[in-house]
ZAKESE-716975 format. One record per residue (C-alpha): x, y, z; residue number from 1. Coordinates in Angstrom, 2 decimals, always signed. Example, Ala and Ser with C-alpha at 12.3 -4.5 7.8 and 13.67 -1.06 7.14 Angstrom:
<sites>
((+12.30 -4.50 +7.80) 1),
((+13.67 -1.06 +7.14) 2),
</sites>
This chain:
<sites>
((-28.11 +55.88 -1.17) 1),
((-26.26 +54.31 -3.92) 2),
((-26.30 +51.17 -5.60) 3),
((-24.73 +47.63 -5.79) 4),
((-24.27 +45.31 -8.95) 5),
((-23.34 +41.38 -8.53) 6),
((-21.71 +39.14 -11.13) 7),
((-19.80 +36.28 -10.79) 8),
((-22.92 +33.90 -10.93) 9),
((-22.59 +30.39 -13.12) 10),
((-24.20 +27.07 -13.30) 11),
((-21.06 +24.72 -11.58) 12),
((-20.81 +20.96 -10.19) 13),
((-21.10 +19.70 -6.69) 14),
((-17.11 +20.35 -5.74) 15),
((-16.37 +23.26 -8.08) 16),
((-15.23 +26.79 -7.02) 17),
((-16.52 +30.40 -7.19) 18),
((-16.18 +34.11 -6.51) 19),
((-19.05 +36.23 -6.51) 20),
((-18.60 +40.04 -6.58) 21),
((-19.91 +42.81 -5.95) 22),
((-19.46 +46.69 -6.70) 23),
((-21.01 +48.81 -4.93) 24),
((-21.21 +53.18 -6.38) 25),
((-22.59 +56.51 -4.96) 26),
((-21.56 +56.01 -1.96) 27),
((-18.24 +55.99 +0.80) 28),
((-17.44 +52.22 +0.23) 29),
((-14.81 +52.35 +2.96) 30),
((-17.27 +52.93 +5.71) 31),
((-19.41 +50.77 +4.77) 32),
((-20.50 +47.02 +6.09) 33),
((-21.81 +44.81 +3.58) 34),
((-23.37 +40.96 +3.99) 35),
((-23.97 +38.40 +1.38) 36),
((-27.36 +36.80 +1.21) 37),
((-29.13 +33.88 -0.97) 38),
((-31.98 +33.10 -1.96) 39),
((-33.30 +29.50 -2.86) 40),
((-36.55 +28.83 -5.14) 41),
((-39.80 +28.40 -2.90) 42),
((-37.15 +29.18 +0.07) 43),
((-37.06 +32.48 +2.22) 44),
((-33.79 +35.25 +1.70) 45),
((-30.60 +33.73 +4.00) 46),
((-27.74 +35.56 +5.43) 47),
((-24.53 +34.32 +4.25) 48),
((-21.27 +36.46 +5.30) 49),
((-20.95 +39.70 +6.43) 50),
((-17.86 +42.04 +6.24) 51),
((-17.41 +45.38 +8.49) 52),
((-15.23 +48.62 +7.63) 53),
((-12.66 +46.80 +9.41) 54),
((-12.07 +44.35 +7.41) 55),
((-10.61 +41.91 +9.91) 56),
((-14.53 +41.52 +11.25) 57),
((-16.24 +38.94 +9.36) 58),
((-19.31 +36.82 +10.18) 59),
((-20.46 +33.61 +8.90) 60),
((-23.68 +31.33 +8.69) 61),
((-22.96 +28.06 +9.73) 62),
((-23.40 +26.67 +5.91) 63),
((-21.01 +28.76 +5.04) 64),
((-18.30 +28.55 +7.79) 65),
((-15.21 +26.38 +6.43) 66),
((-16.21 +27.39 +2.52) 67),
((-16.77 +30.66 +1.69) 68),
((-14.59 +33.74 +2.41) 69),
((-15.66 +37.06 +2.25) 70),
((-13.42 +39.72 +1.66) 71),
((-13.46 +43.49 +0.32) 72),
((-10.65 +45.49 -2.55) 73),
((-11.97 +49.51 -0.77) 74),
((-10.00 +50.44 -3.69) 75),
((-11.66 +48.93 -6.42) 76),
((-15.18 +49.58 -4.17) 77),
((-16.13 +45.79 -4.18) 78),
((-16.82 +43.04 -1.95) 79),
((-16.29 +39.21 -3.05) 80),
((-17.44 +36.23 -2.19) 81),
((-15.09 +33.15 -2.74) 82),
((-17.24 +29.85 -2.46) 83),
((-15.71 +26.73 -2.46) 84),
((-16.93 +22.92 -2.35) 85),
((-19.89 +23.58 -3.46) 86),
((-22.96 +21.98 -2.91) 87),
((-26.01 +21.72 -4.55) 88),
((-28.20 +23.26 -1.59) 89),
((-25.71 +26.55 -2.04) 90),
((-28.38 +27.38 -5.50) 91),
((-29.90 +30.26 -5.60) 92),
((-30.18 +33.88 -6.27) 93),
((-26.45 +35.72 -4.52) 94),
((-27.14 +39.10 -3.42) 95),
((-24.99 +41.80 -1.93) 96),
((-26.74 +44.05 +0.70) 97),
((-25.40 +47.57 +2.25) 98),
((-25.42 +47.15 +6.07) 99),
((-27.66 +50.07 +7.64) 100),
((-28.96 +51.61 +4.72) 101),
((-30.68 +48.62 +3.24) 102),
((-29.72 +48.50 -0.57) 103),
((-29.39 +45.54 -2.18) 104),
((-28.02 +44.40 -5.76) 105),
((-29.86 +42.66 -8.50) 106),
((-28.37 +39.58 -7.73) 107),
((-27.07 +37.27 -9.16) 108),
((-28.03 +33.52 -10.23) 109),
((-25.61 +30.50 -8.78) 110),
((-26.63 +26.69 -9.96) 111),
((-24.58 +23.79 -8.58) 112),
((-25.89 +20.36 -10.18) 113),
((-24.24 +17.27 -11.85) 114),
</sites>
């Protein structure tokens, strides 16, 4: 089924930038659709952006629409996710999930306070 690792995670002020990625192995990356999701404390897992094999078809939550961009390198098998303006409701745990097969990544840890 193969597997997907995030990085890109920091602690950041409210305004600051960031690009999250994530690589995914053991798998045919190119056919594959693959969606952001986070995770606030005490909150329930959110959908963020999602990116199809044709990588002209994005989606968007409405949080995210205007700030983040999702986009994909097929060649270097990873997705990213560029984040900017942040806000200090955008904390929480990042985590990159494989459309249709259901594997997600460790995550990884964003924390935007002043």
């Amino acid at each position: 089924q193969g597997h997907l690792v995030e990085s890109g995670g920091a602690s950041v002020q409210p305004g600051d930038s960031l690009r999250l990625s994530c690589v995914g192995a053991g798998f045919t990356f190119s056919d594959a659709a693959f969606s952001w999701y986070r995770q606030a404390p005490g909150k329930e897992r959110e959908h963020v952006a999602t990116i199809y094999s044709t990588e002209t078809l994005k989606e968007y939550s409405d949080s995210a629409k205007g700030r983040f961009t999702i986009s994909r390198d097929n060649r270097r098998s990873t997705v990213y996710l560029q984040m900017t303006d942040l806000k200090p409701e955008d904390t929480g745990v990042y985590y990159c999930h494989r459309m249709n097969y259901d594997t997600w990544g460790q995550g990884t840890q964003v924390t935007v306070s002043s």
